[in-house]
Jmol script that loads the backbone (N, CA, C; Angstrom):
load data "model"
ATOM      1  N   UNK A   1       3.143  -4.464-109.838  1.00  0.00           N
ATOM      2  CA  UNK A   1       3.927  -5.524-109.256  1.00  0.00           C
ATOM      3  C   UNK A   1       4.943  -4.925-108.291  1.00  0.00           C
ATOM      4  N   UNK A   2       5.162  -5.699-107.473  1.00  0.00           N
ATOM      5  CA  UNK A   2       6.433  -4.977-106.037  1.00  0.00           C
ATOM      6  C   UNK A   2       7.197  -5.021-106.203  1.00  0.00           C
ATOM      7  N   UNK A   3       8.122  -6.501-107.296  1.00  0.00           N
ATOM      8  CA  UNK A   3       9.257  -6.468-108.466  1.00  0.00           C
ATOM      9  C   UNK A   3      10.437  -6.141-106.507  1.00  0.00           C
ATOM     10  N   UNK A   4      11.263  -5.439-106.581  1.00  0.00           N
ATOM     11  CA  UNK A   4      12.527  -5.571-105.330  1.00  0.00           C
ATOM     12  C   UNK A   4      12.118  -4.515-104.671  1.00  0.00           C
ATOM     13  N   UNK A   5      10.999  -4.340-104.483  1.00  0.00           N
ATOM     14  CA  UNK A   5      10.670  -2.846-103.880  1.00  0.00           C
ATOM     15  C   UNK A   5      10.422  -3.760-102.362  1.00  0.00           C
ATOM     16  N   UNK A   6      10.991  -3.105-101.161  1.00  0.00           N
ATOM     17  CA  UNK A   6      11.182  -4.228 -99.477  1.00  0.00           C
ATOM     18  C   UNK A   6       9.742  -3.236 -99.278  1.00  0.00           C
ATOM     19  N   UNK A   7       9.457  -1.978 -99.380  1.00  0.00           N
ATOM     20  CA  UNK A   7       8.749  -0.910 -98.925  1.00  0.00           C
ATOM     21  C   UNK A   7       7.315  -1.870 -99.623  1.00  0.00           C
ATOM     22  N   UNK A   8       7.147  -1.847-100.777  1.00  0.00           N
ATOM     23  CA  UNK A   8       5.811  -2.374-101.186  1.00  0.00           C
ATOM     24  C   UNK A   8       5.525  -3.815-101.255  1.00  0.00           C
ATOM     25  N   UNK A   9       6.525  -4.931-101.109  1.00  0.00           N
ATOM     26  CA  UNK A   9       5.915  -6.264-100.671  1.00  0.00           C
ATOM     27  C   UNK A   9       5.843  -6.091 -99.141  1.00  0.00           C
ATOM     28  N   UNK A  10       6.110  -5.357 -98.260  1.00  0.00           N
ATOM     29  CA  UNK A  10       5.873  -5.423 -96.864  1.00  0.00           C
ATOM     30  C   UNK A  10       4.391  -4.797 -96.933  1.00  0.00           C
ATOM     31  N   UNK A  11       4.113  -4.068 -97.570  1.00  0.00           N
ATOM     32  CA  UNK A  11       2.596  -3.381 -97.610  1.00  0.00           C
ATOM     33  C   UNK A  11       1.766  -4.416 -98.287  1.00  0.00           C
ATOM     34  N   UNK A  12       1.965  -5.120 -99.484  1.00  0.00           N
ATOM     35  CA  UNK A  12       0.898  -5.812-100.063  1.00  0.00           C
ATOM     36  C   UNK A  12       0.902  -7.195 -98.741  1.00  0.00           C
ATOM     37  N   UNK A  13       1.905  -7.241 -98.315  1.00  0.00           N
ATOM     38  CA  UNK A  13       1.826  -8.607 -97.177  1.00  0.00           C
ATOM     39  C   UNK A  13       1.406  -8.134 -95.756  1.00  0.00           C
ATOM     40  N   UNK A  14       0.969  -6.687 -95.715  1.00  0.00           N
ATOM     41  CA  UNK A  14       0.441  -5.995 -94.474  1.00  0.00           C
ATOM     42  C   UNK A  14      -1.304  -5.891 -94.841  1.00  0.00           C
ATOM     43  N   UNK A  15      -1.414  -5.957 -96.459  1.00  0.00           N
ATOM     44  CA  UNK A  15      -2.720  -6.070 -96.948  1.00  0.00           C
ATOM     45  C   UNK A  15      -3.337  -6.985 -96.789  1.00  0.00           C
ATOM     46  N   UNK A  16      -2.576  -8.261 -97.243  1.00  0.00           N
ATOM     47  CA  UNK A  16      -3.096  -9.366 -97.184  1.00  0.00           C
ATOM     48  C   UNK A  16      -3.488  -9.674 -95.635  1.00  0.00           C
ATOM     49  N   UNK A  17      -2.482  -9.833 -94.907  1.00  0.00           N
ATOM     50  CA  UNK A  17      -2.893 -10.149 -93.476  1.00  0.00           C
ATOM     51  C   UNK A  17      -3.841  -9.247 -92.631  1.00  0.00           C
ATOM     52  N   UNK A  18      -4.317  -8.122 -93.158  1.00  0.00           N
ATOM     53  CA  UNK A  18      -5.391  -7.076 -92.533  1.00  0.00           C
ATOM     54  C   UNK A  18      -6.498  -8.190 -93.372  1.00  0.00           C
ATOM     55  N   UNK A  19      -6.662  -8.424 -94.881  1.00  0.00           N
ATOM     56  CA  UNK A  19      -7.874  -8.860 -94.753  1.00  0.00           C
ATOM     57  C   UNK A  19      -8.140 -10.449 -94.095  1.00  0.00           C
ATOM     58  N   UNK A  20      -7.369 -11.055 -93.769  1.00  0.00           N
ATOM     59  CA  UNK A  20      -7.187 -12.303 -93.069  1.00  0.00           C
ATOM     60  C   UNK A  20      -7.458 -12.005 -92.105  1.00  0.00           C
ATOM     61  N   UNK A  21      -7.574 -10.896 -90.993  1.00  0.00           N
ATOM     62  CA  UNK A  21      -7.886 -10.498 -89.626  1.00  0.00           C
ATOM     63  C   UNK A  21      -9.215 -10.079 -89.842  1.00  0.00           C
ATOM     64  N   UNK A  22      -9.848  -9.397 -90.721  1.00  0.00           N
ATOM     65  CA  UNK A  22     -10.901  -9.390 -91.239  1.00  0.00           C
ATOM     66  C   UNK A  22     -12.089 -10.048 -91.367  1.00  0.00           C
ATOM     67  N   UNK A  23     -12.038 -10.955 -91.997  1.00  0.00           N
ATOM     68  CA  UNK A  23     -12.380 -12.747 -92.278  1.00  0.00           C
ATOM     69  C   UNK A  23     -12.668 -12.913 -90.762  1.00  0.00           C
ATOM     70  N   UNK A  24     -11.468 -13.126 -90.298  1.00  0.00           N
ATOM     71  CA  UNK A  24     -11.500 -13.951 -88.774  1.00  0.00           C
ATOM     72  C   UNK A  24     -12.640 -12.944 -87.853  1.00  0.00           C
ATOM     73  N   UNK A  25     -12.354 -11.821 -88.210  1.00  0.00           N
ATOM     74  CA  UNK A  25     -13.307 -11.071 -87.080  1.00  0.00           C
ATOM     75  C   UNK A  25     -14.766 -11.354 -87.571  1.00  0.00           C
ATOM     76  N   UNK A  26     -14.750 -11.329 -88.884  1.00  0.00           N
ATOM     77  CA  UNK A  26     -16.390 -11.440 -89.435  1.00  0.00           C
ATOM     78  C   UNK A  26     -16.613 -12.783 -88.861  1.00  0.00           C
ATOM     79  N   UNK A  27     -16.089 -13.633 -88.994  1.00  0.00           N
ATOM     80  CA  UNK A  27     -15.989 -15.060 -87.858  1.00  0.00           C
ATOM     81  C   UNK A  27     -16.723 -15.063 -87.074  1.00  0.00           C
ATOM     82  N   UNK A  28     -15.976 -14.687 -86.163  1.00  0.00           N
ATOM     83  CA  UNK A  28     -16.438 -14.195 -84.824  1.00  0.00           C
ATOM     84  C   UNK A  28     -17.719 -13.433 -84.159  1.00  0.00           C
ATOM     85  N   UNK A  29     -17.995 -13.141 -85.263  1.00  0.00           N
ATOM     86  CA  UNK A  29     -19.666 -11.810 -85.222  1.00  0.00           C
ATOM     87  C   UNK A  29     -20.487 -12.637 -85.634  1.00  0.00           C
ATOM     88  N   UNK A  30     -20.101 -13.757 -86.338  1.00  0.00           N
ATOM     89  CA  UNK A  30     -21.427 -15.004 -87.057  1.00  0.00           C
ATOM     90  C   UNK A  30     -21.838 -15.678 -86.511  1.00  0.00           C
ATOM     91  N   UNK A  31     -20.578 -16.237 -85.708  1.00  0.00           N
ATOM     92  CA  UNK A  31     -20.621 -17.481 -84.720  1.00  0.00           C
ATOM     93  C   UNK A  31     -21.374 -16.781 -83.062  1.00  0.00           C
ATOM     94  N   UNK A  32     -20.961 -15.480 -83.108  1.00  0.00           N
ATOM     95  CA  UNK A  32     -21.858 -14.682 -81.926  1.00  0.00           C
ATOM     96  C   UNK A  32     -23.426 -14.942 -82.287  1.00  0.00           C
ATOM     97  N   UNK A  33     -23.944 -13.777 -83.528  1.00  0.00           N
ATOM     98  CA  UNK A  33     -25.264 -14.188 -84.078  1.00  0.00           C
ATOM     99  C   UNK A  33     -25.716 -15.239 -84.176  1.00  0.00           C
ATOM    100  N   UNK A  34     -24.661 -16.476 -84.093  1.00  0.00           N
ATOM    101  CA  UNK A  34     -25.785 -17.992 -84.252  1.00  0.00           C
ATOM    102  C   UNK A  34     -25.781 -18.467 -82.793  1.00  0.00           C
ATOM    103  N   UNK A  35     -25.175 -17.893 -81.748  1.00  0.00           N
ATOM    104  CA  UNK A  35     -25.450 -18.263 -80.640  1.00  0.00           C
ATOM    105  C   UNK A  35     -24.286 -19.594 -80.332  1.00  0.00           C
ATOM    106  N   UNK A  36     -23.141 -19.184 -81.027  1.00  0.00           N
ATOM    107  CA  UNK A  36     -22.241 -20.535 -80.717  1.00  0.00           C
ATOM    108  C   UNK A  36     -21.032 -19.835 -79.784  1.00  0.00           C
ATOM    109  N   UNK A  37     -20.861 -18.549 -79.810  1.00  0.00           N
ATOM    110  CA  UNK A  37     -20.168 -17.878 -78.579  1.00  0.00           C
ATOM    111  C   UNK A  37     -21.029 -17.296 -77.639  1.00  0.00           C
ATOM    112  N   UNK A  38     -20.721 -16.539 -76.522  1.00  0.00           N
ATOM    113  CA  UNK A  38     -20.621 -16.271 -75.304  1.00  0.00           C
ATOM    114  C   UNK A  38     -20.275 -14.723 -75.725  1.00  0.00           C
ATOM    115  N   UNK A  39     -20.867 -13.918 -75.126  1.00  0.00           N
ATOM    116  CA  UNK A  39     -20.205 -12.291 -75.404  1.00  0.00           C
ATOM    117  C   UNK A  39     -18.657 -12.884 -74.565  1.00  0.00           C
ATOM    118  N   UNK A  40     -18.145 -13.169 -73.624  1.00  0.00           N
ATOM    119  CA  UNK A  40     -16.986 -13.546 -73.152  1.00  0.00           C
ATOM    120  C   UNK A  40     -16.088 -14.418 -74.015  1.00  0.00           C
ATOM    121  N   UNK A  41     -16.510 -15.373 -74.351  1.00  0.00           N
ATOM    122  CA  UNK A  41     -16.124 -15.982 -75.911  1.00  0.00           C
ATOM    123  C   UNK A  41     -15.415 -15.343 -76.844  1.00  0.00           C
ATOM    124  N   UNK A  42     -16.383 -14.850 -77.154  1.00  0.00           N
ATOM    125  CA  UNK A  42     -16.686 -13.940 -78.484  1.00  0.00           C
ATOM    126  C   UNK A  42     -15.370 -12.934 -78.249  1.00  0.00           C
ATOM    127  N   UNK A  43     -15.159 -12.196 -76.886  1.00  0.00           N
ATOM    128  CA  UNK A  43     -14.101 -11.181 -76.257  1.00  0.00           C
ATOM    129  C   UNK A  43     -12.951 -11.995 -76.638  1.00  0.00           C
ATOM    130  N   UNK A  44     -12.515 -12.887 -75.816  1.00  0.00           N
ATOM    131  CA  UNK A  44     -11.319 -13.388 -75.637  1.00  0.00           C
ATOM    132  C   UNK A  44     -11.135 -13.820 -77.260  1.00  0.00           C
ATOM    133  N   UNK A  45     -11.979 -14.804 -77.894  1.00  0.00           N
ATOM    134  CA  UNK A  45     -11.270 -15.206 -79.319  1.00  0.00           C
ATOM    135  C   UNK A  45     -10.981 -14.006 -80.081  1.00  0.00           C
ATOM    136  N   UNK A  46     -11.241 -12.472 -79.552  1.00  0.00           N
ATOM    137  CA  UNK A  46     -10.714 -11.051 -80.353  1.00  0.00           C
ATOM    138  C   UNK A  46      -9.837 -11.153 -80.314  1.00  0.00           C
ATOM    139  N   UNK A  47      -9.318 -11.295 -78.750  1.00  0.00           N
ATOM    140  CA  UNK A  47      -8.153 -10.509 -78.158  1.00  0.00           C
ATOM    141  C   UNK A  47      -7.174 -11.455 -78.728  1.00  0.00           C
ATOM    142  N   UNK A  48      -6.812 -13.071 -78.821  1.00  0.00           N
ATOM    143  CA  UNK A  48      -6.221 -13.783 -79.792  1.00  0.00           C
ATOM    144  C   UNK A  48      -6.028 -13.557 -81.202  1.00  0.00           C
ATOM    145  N   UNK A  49      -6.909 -13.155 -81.785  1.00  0.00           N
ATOM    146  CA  UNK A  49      -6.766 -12.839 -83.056  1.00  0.00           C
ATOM    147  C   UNK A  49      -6.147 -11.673 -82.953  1.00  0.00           C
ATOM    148  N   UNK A  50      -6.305 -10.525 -82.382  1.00  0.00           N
ATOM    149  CA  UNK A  50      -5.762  -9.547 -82.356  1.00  0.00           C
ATOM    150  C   UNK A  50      -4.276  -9.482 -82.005  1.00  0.00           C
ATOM    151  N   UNK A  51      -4.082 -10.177 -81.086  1.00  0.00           N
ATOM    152  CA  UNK A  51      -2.837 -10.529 -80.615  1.00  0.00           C
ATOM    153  C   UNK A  51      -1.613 -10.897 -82.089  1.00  0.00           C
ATOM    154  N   UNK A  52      -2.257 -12.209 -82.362  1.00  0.00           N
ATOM    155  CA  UNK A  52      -1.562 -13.204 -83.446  1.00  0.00           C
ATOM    156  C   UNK A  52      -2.033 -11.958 -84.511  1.00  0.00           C
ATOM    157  N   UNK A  53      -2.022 -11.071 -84.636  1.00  0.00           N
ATOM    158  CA  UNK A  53      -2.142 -10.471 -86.112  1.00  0.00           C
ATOM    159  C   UNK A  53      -1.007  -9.313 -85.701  1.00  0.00           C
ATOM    160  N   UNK A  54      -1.024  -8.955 -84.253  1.00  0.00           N
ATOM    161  CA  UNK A  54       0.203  -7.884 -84.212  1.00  0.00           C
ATOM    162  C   UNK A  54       1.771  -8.865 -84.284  1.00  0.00           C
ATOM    163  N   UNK A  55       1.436  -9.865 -83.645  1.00  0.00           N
ATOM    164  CA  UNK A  55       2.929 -10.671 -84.012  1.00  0.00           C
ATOM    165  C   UNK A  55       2.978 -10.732 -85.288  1.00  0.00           C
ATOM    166  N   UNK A  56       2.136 -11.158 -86.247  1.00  0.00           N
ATOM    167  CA  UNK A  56       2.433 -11.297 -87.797  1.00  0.00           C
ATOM    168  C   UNK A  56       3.003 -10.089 -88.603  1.00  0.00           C
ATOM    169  N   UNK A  57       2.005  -8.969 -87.884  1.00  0.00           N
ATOM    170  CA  UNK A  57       2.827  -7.264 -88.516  1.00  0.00           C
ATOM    171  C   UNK A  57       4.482  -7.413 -88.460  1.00  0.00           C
ATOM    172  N   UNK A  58       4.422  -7.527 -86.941  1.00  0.00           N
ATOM    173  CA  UNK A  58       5.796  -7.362 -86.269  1.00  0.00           C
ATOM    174  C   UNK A  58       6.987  -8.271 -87.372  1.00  0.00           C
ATOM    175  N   UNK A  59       6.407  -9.463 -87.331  1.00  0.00           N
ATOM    176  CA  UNK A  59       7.327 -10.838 -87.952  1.00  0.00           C
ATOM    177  C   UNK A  59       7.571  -9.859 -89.633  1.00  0.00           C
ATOM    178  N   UNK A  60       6.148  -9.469 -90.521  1.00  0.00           N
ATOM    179  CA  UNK A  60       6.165  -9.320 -91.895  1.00  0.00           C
ATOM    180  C   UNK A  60       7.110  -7.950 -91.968  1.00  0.00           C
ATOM    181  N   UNK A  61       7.015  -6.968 -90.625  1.00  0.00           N
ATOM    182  CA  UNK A  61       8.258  -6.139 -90.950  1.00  0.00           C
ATOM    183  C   UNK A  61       9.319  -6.108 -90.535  1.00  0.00           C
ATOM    184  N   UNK A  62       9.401  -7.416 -90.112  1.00  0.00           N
ATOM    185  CA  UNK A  62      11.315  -8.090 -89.492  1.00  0.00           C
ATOM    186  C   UNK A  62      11.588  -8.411 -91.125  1.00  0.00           C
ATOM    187  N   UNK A  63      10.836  -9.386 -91.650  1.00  0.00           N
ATOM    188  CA  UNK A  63      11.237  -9.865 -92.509  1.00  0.00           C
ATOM    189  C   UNK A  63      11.172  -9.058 -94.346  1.00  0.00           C
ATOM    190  N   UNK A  64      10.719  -7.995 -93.769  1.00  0.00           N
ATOM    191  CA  UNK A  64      10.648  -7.584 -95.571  1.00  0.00           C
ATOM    192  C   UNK A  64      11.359  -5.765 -95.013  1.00  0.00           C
ATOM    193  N   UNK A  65      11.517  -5.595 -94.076  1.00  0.00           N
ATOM    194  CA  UNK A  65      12.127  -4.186 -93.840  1.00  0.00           C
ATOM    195  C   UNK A  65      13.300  -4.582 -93.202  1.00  0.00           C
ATOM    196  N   UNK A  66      13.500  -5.578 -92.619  1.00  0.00           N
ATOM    197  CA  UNK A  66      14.903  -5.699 -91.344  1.00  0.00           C
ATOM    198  C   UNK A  66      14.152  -5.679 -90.071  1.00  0.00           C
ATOM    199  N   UNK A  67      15.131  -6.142 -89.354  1.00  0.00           N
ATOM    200  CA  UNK A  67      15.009  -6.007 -87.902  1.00  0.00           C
ATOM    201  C   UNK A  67      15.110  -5.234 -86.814  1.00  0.00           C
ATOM    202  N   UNK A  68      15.777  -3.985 -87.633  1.00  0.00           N
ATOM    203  CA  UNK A  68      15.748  -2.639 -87.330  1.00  0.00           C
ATOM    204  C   UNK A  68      14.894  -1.988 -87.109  1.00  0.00           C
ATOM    205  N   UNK A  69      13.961  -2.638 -88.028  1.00  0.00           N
ATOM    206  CA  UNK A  69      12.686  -1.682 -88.484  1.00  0.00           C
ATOM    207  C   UNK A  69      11.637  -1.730 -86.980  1.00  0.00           C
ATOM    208  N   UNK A  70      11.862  -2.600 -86.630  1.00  0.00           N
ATOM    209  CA  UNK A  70      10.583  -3.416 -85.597  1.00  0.00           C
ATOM    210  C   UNK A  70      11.317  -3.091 -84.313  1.00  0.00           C
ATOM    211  N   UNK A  71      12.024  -1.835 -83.091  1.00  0.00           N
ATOM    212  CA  UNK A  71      12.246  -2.162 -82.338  1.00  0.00           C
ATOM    213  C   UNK A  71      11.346  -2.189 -81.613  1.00  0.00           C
ATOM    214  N   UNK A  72      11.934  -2.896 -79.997  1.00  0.00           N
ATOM    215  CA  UNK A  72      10.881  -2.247 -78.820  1.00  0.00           C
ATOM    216  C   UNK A  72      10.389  -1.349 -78.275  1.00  0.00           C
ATOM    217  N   UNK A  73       9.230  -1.099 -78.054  1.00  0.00           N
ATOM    218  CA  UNK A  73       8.651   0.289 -77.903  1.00  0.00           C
ATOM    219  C   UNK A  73       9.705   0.711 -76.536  1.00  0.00           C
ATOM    220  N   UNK A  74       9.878   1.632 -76.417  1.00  0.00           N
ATOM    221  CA  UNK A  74      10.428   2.338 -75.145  1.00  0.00           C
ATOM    222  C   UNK A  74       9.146   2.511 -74.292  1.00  0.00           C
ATOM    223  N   UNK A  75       9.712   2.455 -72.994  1.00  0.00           N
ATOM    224  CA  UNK A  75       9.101   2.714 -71.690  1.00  0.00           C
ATOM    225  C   UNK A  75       8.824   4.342 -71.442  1.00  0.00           C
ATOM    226  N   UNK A  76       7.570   5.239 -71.405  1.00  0.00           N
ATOM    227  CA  UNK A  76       7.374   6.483 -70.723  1.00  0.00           C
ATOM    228  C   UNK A  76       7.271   6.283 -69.936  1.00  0.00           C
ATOM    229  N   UNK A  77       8.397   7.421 -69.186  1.00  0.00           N
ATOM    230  CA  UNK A  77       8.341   7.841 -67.839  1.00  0.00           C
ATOM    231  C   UNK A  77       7.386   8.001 -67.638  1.00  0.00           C
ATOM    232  N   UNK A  78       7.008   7.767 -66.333  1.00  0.00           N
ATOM    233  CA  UNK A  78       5.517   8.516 -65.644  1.00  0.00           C
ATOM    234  C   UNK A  78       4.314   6.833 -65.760  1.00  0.00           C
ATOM    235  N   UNK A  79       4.859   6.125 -66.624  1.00  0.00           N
ATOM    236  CA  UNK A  79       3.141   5.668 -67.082  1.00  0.00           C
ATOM    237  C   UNK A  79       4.143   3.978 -67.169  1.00  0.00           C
ATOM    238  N   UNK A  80       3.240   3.110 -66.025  1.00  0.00           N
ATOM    239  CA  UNK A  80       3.326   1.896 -66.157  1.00  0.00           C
ATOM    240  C   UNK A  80       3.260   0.825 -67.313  1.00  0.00           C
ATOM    241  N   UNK A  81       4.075   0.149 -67.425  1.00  0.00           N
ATOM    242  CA  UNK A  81       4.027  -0.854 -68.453  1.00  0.00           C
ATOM    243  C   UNK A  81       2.511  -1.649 -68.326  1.00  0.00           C
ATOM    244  N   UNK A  82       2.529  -2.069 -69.748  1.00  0.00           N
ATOM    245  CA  UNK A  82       0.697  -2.809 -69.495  1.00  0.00           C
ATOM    246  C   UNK A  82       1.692  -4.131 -69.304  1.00  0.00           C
ATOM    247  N   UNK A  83       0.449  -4.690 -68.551  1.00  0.00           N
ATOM    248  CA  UNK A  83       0.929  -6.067 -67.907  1.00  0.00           C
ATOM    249  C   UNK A  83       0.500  -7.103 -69.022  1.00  0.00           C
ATOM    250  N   UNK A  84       1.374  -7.714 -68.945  1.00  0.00           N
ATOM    251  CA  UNK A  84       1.240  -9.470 -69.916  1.00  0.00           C
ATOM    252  C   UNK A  84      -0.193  -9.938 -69.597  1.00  0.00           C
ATOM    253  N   UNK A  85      -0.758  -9.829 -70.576  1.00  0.00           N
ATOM    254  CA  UNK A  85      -2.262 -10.398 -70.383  1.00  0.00           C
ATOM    255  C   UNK A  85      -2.398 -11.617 -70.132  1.00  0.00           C
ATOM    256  N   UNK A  86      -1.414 -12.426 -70.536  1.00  0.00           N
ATOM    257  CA  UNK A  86      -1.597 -14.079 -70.605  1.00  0.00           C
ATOM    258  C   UNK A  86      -0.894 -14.926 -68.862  1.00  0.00           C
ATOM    259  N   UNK A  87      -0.132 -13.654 -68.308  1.00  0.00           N
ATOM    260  CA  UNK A  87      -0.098 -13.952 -67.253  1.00  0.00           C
ATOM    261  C   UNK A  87      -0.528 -13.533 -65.614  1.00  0.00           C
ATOM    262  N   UNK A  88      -0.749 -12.068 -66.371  1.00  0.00           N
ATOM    263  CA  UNK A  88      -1.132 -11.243 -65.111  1.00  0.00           C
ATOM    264  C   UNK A  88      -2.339 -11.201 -65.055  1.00  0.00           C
ATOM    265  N   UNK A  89      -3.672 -12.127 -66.096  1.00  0.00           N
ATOM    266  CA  UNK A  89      -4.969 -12.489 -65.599  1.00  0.00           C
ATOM    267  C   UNK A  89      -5.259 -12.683 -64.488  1.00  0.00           C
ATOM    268  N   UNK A  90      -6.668 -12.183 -64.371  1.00  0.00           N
ATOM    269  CA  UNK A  90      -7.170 -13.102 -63.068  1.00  0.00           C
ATOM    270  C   UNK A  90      -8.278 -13.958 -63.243  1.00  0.00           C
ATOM    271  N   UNK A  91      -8.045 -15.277 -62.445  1.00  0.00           N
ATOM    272  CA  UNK A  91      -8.841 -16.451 -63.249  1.00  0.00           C
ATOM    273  C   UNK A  91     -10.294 -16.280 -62.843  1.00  0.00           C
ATOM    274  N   UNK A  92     -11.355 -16.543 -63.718  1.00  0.00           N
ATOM    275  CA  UNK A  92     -12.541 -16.634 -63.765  1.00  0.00           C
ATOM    276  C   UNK A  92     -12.957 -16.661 -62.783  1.00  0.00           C
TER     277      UNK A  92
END
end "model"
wireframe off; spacefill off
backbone 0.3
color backbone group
């Protein structure tokens, strides 16, 4: 049991939500095999899931480590920021 331990309910709630991303990806590989996605489909509903599962990390170790725990990555010199996917697309 995790009982007041912040270190091991942030892990069993980092467990849980890995196999929930899991699930969703096996999803995604079924609905490919039955021919109800699009390899493009199939891409983009990753990159969502993938997305919404790093915000959930982020959120489950604001909330069970602090807010400390989670800063923003720093910028390396030398090497461009990746661009906002949701805006710096280019449309179909």
């Amino acid at each position: 049991m995790t009982g007041d331990n912040p270190n091991a309910r942030y892990r069993e709630a980092v467990a849980i939500e890995n196999r929930a991303l899991d699930a969703r990806l096996a999803n995604i590989r079924r609905r490919v095999d039955a021919g109800e996605y699009t390899t493009r489909q199939a891409a983009d509903e990753r990159v969502r899931c993938l997305t919404e599962h790093l915000a959930e990390l982020q959120r489950l170790r604001a909330r069970h480590l602090g807010s400390e725990a989670a800063p923003e990555p720093e910028q390396v010199p030398g090497i461009p920021p990746l661009p906002d996917i949701w805006t710096d697309r280019d449309p179909d």
